[in-house]
C-alpha positions in Angstrom: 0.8 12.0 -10.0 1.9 13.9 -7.2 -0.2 16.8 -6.2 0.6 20.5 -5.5 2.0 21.1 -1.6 -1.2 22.2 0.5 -1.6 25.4 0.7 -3.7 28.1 0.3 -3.1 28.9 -3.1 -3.5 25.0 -4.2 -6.9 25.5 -2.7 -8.0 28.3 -5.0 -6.0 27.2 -8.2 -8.8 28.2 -10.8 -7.9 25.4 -13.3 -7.1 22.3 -13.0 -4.2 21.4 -15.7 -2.9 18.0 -16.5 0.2 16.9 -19.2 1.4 13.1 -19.5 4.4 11.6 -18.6 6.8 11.8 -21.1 6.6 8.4 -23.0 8.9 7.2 -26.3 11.6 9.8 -27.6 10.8 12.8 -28.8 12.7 15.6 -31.0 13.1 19.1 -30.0 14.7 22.5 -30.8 15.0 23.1 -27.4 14.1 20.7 -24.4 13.7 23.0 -21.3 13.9 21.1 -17.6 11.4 22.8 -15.3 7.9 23.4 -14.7 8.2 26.8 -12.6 8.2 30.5 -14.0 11.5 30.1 -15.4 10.8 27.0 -17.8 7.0 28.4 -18.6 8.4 31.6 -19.3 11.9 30.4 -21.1 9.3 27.7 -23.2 6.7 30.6 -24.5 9.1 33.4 -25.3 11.0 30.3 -27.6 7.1 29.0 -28.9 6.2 32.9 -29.8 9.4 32.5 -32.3 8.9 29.7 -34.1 11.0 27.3 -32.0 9.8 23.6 -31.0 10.2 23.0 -27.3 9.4 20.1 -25.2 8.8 21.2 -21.3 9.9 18.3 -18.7 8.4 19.2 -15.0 9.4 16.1 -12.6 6.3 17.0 -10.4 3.3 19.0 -11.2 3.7 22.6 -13.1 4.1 25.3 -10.8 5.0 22.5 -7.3 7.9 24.6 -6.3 8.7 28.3 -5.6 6.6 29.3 -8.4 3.6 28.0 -7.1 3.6 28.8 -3.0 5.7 32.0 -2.9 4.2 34.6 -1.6 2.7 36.6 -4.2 4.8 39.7 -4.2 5.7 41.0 -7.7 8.2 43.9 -6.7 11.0 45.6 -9.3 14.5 44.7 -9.3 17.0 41.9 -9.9 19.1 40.9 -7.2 20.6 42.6 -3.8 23.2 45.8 -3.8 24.0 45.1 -7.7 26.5 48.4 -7.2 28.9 45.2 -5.9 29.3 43.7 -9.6 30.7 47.4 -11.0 34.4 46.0 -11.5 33.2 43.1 -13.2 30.1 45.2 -15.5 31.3 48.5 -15.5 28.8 51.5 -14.1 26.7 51.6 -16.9 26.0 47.7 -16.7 25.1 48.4 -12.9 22.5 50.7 -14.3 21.7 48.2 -17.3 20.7 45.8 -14.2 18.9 48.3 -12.5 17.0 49.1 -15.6 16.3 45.1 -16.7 14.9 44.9 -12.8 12.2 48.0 -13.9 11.6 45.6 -17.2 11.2 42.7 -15.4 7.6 43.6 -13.7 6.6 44.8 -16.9 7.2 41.6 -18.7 4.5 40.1 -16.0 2.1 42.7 -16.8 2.3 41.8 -20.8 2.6 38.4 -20.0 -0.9 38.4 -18.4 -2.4 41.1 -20.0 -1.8 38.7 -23.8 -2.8 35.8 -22.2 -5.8 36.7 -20.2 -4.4 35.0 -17.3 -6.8 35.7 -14.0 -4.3 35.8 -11.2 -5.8 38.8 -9.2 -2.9 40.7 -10.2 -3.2 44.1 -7.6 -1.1 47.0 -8.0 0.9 48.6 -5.1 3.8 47.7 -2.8 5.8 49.1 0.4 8.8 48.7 1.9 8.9 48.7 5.5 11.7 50.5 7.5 11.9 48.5 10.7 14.9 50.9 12.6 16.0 54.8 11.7 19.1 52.9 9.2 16.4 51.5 7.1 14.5 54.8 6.9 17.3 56.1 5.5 18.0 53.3 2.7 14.9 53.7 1.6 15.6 57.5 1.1 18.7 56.9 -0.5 16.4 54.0 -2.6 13.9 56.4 -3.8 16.2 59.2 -4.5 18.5 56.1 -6.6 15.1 55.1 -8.6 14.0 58.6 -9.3 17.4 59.6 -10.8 17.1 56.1 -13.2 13.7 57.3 -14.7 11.4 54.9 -12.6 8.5 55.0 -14.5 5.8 54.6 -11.9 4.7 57.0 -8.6 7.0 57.1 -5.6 5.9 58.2 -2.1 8.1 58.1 0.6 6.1 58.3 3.8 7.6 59.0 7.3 6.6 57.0 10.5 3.4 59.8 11.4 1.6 58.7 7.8 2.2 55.1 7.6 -1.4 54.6 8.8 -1.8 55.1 5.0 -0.4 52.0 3.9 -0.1 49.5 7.6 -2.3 49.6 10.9 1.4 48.8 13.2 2.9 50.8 14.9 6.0 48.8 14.5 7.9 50.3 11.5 9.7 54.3 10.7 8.5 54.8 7.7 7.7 53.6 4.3 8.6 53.6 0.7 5.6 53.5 -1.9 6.0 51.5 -5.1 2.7 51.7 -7.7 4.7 50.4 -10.1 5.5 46.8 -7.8 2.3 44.5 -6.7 0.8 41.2 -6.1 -0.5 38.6 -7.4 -2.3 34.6 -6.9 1.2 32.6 -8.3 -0.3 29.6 -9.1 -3.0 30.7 -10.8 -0.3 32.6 -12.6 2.1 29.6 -13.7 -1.1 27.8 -14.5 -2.5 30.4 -17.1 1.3 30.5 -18.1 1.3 26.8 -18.7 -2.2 26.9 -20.5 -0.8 29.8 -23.1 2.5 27.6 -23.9 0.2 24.3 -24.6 -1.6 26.8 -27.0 1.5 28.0 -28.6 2.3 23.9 -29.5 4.8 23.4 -26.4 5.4 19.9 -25.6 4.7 20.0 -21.6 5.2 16.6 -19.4 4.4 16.3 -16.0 5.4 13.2 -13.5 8.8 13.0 -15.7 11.9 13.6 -13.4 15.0 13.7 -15.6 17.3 11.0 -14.3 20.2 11.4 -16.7 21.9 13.7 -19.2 23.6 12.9 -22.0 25.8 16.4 -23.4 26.7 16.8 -27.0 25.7 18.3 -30.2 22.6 17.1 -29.3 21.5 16.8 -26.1 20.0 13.6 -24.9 17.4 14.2 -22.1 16.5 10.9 -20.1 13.3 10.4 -17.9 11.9 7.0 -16.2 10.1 6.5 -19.5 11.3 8.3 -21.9 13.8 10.8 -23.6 14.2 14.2 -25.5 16.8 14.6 -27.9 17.7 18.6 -28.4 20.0 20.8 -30.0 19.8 22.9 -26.8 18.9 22.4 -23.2 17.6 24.7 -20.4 17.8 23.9 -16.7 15.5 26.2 -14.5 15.3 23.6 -11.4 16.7 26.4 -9.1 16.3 24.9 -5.8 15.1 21.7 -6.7 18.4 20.5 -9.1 19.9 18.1 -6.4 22.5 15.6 -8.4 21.1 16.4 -11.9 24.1 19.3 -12.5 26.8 19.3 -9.7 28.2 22.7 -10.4 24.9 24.1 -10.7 23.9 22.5 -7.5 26.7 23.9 -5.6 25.7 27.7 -6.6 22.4 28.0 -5.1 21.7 27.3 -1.3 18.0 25.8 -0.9 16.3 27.6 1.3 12.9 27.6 3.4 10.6 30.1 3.3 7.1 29.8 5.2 3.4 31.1 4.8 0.2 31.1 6.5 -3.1 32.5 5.7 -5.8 33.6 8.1 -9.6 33.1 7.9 -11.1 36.0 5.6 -11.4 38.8 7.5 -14.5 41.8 7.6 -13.5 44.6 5.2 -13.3 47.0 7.7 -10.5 45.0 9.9 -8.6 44.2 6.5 -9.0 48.0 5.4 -7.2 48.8 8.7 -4.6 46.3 8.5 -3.6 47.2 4.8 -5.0 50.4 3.8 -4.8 50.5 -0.2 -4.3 46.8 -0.2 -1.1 47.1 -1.2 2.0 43.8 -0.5 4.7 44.9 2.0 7.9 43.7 3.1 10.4 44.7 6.1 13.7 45.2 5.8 15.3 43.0 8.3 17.2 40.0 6.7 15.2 37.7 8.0 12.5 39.3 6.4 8.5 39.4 7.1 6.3 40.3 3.9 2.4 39.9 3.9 -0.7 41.1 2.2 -4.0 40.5 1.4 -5.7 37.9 -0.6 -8.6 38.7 -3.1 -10.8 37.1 -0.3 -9.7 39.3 2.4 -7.4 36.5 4.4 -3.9 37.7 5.4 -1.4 36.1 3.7 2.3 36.5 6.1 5.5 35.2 5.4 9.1 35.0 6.2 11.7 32.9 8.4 13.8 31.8 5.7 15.4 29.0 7.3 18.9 27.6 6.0 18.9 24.6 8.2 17.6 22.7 5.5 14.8 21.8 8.3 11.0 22.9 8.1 9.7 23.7 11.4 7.0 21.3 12.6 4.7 23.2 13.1 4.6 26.3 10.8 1.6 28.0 11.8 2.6 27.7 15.7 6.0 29.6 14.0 5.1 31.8 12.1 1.5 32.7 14.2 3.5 34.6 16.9 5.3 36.6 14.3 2.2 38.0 13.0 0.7 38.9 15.5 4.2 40.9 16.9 3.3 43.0 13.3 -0.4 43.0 14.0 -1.7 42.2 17.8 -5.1 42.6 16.8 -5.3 39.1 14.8 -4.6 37.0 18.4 -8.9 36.1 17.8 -8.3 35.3 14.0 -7.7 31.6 13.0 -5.0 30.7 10.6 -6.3 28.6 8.0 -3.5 27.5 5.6 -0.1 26.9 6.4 2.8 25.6 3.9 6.5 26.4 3.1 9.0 25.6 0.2 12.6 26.1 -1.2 13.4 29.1 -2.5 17.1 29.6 -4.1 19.9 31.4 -2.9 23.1 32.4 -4.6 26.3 33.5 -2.5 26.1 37.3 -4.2 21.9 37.7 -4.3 22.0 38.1 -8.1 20.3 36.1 -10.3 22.4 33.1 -12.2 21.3 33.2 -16.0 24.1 31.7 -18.1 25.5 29.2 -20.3 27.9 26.0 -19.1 31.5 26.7 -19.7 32.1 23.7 -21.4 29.0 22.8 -22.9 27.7 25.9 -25.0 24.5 24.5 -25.8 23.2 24.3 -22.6 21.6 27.0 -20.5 20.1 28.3 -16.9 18.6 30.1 -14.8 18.4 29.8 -10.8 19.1 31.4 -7.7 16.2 34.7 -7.1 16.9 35.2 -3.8 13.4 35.4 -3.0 12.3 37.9 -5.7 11.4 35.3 -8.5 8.2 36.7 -9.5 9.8 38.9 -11.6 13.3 38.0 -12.6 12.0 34.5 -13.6 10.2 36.3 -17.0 13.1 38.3 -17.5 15.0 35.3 -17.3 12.9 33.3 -19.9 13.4 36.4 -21.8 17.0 36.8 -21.9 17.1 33.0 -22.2 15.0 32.8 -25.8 16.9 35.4 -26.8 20.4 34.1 -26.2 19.3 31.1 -27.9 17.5 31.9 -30.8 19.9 34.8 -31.4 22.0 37.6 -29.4 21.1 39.2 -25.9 23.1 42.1 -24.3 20.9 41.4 -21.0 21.5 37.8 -21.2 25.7 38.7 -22.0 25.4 40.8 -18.8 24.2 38.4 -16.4 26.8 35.7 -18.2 29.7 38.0 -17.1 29.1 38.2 -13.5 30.9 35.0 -11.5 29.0 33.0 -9.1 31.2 31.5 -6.1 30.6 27.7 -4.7 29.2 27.3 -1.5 31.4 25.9 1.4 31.0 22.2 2.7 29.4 20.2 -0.1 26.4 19.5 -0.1 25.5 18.2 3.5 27.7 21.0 5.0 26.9 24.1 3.4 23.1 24.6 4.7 24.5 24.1 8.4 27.4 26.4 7.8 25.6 29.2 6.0 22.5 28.8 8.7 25.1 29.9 11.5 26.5 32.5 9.3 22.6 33.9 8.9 22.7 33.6 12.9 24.8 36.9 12.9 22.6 38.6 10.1 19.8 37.9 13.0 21.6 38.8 15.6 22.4 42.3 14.3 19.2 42.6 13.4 17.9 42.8 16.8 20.6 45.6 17.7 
């Protein structure tokens, strides 16, 4: 069986999980393709009501996004949701806004049931790199406070931001209480432990190699296959060939992380006062924060190339230190990157396929997965087992096709993010 993807967080998994291959043919309610936080999720909310489900991951649980992201648990669904008004209407704009609020707290319940350790921290920052930013994140907070966020705001200007980051590289800063982090891993692997519990059917090692649509759907694997009245997809970036118009919504994507030595309390303290996650808000966006061991976990360069760099701590090292100069003596200890998904509008895909009504998804995060992944399981158990006005709303927003096919479009969209860069540096 293949293992997890080095990294820092395979390291410190606190469990060790194993499920079979899927052998024989087996019956389901539901047969849900997908081992990250979207299956787990999707496969417990359906288990908590009654419904049999058989989990198919082609790898290990938790080997993709879900188990190497960075750790940042921060409100919100998708990127400038105020775009899909002509297609939702303003009140489902603020529906959206209000689901992204439920989304976090769905984590929190989710570990809080389960007794899932996963060092989940509370507190999160945006970063405002140049004076525009400072002023989206005024507009931001004044947005959230007007929708009832439920959870302390602070925004702080570029004199107090030694409260939350030792740089002097940012304008000012927008506290979240309400947003945080977490271990992933440790998360999808408590996740996975609670569905097992609750009489889910979970394979590992069983990569689905054909499907068969209908009535029922037929599920095939090197071994085996699952015959369901319903079937889930929540491959995201990793659904290659096994749904073409799926695969042609969502751009793979690479996003890197390395993770430093453990560092004294006192340098840590100084680096990320209240220990709270952070992110920038340049598009090609630097986050980072602290482990529960006191290493510094930074990440970023999301590369559309399709290409990981060879060496990711030699690229991702120097970006660092541009945040923090201070860490030039510290050694980096873990380096790794993955695919994250990418839709052409930012927002979340959780629908139905036209033409076959039995079968569902959910893919494309943009790099916020943490959350919308449980609100996704959510919507998704309730669309199937019954009705879901969140599900209905996410249904009714259109998703465009990427240009060039598969081999074209990364190329293409990497030299359209070459402008985003660019403009970045003006």
């Amino acid at each position: 069986m293949q293992p997890h993807a080095p990294s820092y967080y395979a390291a410190t998994a606190n469990q060790t999980l194993s499920f079979p291959p899927l052998e024989g043919e087996v019956q389901a309610d539901v047969c849900v393709v997908g081992g990250g936080f979207s299956g787990l999720n999707t496969a417990l909310e359906l288990a908590e009501r009654g419904a049999r489900v058989v989990l198919l991951e082609a790898r290990r649980i938790g080997w993709g996004a879900s188990g190497r992201n960075g750790g940042q648990l921060i409100r919100g669904v998708g990127h400038d949701v105020e775009q899909f008004e002509s297609v939702i209407g303003a009140e489902g704009v603020r529906e959206l806004k209000r689901l992204g609020f439920e989304a976090v707290e769905l984590v929190r319940q989710r570990i809080a049931r389960h007794g899932i350790d996963c060092d989940l921290t509370w507190g999160f920052a945006d970063l405002a790199n140049k004076p525009r930013h400072w002023q989206h994140l005024q507009e931001e907070h004044s947005a959230l406070q007007a929708l009832g966020y439920p959870h302390p705001l602070r925004l702080l200007p570029k004199a107090q931001l030694a409260e939350v980051v030792g740089s002097d590289r940012y304008q000012g800063a927008l506290v979240d209480e309400g947003s945080g982090h977490l271990h992933p891993l440790n998360l999808a692997l408590g996740e996975a432990a609670a569905a097992r519990a609750l009489g889910v059917q979970l394979h590992e090692d069983s990569q689905v190699t054909r499907l068969e649509y209908g009535s029922k759907v037929q599920v095939h694997t090197a071994r085996g296959r699952v015959s369901a009245d319903t079937l889930v997809l929540c491959c995201n970036a990793y659904i290659d060939d096994l749904q073409p118009d799926l695969a042609a919504q969502v751009l793979p994507a690479g996003s890197y992380v390395i993770a430093t030595e453990p560092l004294s309390a006192e340098r840590a303290a100084r680096l990320l006062p209240g220990n709270r996650a952070v992110c920038d808000q340049n598009v090609a966006v630097d986050y980072f924060r602290l482990s529960a061991d006191r290493r510094l976990l930074f990440g970023g360069a999301c590369h559309y190339s399709g290409r990981d760099p060879k060496d990711i701590a030699g690229y991702m090292r120097p970006k660092m230190l541009e945040v923090f100069p201070e860490l030039a003596d510290v050694r980096v200890d873990y380096a790794w990157g993955g695919m994250i998904g990418i839709g052409a509008n930012r927002l979340p895909q959780i629908g139905r396929l036209r033409e076959q009504p039995n079968v569902f998804h959910a893919q494309a995060y943009a790099g916020h997965g943490v959350n919308a992944t449980h609100l996704a399981g959510h919507l998704l158990a309730e669309a199937i087992l019954a009705q879901s006005a969140g599900f209905d709303l996410f249904a009714q927003v259109p998703h465009a096709r990427f240009p060039g096919g598969r081999h074209l479009r990364s190329p293409l969209l990497a030299l359209g993010m070459l402008w985003y860069r660019l403009k970045d540096r003006l």
